[in-house]
C-alpha angles and dihedrals in degrees: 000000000000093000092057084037096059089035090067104042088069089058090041088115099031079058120031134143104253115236092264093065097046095050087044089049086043083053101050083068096063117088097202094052112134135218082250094044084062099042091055089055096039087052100060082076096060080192100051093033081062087046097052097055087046087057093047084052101041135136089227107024100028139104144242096266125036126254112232097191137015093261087060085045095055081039089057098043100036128216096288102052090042088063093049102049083037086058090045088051104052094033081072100049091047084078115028096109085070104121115245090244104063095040128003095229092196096050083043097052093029079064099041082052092052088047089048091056097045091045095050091042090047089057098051103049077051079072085254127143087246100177118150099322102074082048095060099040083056094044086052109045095107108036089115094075095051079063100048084054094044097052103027107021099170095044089050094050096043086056104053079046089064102035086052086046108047094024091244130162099256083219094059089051095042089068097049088051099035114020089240135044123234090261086066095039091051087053100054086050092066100042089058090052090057089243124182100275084246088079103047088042092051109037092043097055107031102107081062110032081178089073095046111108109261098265094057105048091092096056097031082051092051099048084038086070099045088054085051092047095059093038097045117005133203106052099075091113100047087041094047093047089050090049094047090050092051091045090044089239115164104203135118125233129194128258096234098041092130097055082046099051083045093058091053098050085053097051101040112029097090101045097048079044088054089049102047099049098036102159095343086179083292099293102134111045095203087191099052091045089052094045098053099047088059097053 
C-alpha cells in the first residue's frame, strides 16, 4: 500500500538494517560461502558476535552438543536459522530508542517473543521444520505498530484509545486514522528491508490467513494461531484440526496442545528475551523488570 509505504520511507535511516545484516544477507547468495566467510562477518559486532554463541548453547533454541566458539555456533544453527535470530536480534535493536512512555519496549518484545515461541511450537507439532523461522514471523507480527509509535506517537496512541473504548478491532481504526493498519505497515517494513517474501506475506496478512498468495497460507494459518492463542485462549485444538484438515495435513496432535504451548512459553520466554536484547544500548533492564514484577 503506497500510505505505509511512504510511511516508512520517513523512518528509512531511524530504521535501518546495520552493515552486518545486509553482507550476511549478500552471503547468503553465494553458493560457495563458507561457516568462516560468515563468522568473519558476525564478529565485526563483538555483541552480536556473544549473542549469537548464547543462542547456539541455549536451553530453548540449542543443540545437542555446545558451541565453544562463534564458527561452531554458525556450524550448529546453520545458515538459515543465523539469518533469522540475527533478524530477531537486530529487529530489536532497531527500536530500542523508542521512550518508555510512549511504548514499553520490554512488555512489547516480551509479546512478539511469546508469539515467537507459540508460533515455532505450533509448527512443529504441524509435523514443519519449524527452526528459527516460525519463531521470528511470530517475534515480528506487530512491528508495525513499534513504527507507528515511533513516528506518530500521539496518532498511535489515540487509536488504541478508541479501539479499547468502542471494542473495536485496532486494525479497523488504524485505517480510519492512518490510511493503513500495523499488518500493512509491518509488511511494507519488511519489504523495505528486502525480507524473505515469507515475512511480508505473513505479518501483513495475518489477521486474514484467507488474503495471503497461495504459498504462504500454511505458514500465515499457523502464526495466525499463535497470534489467536495470546489474544483469546482456549480454541487452539478445535482451530489447528480444522487447519490440518484444510491443508491435508495427516498428523496427530495432542488433546492438551495448548497447556503444553502455554508451559513453554513459561519456561522458556525470559531467557530467549535475555538473549535477544542482550545490551541493546541498555534499553531493557532485565533485573528491574523482574523485580518489580515480583514485588
Amino acid at each position: 500500500m503506497e500510505a505505509a509505504h511512504e510511511f516508512i520511507l520517513d523512518l528509512a535511516e531511524k530504521i535501518s538494517m546495520p552493515e552486518v545484516y545486509l553482507e550476511i544477507r549478500k552471503l547468503m547468495e553465494k553458493p560457495k560461502a563458507k561457516i568462516s566467510d560468515f563468522e568473519k562477518v558476525v564478529e565485526t559486532d563483538s555483541m552480536l558476535s556473544i549473542r549469537i554463541i548464547r543462542i547456539a548453547n541455549s536451553q530453548y533454541f540449542g543443540f545437542n552438543r555446545k558451541a565453544e566458539d562463534l564458527y561452531e555456533a554458525i556450524s550448529l544453527i546453520g545458515i538459515i536459522q543465523l539469518h533469522d535470530v540475527l533478524l530477531s536480534s537486530l529487529c530489536m535493536r532497531a527500536f530500542y530508542n523508542i521512550p518508555e512512555e510512549i511504548l514499553n519496549l520490554h512488555d512489547f518484545w516480551q509479546h512478539g517473543i511469546k508469539c515467537g515461541i507459540a508460533s515455532r511450537s505450533i509448527a512443529r507439532f504441524c509435523g514443519l521444520p519449524a527452526g528459527s523461522r516460525f519463531f521470528t514471523l511470530g517475534l515480528l507480527l506487530n512491528v508495525g505498530h513499534a513504527a507507528m509509535y515511533l513516528k506518530a506517537p500521539e496518532l498511535a496512541m489515540k487509536t488504541l484509545l478508541i479501539s479499547q473504548q468502542q471494542q473495536l478491532p485496532i486494525d479497523r481504526v488504524e485505517r480510519e486514522h492512518f490510511g493503513f493498519d500495523y499488518c500493512q505497515l509491518g509488511a511494507a517494513l519488511t519489504r523495505q528491508w528486502d525480507l524473505p517474501k515469507v515475512y511480508s506475506q505473513v505479518i501483513g496478512h495475518h489477521l486474514y490467513p484467507e488474503q495471503t498468495q497461495p504459498d504462504y497460507h500454511f505458514q500465515t494459518d499457523i502464526v495466525n494461531l499463535a497470534h489467536q492463542m495470546l489474544e483469546s485462549p482456549g480454541h487452539l485444538n478445535c482451530q489447528l484440526n480444522q487447519i490440518l484438515i484444510r491443508h491435508r495435513q495427516i498428523v496427530t496432535t495432542p488433546n492438551d496442545i495448548e497447556e503444553i504451548i502455554a508451559q513453554e512459553i513459561v519456561d522458556h520466554s525470559d531467557e530467549v528475551f535475555a538473549m535477544l536484547s542482550l545490551s541493546n544500548c541498555n534499553c531493557f533492564d532485565i533485573s528491574n523488570h523482574k523485580d518489580s514484577h515480583e514485588k
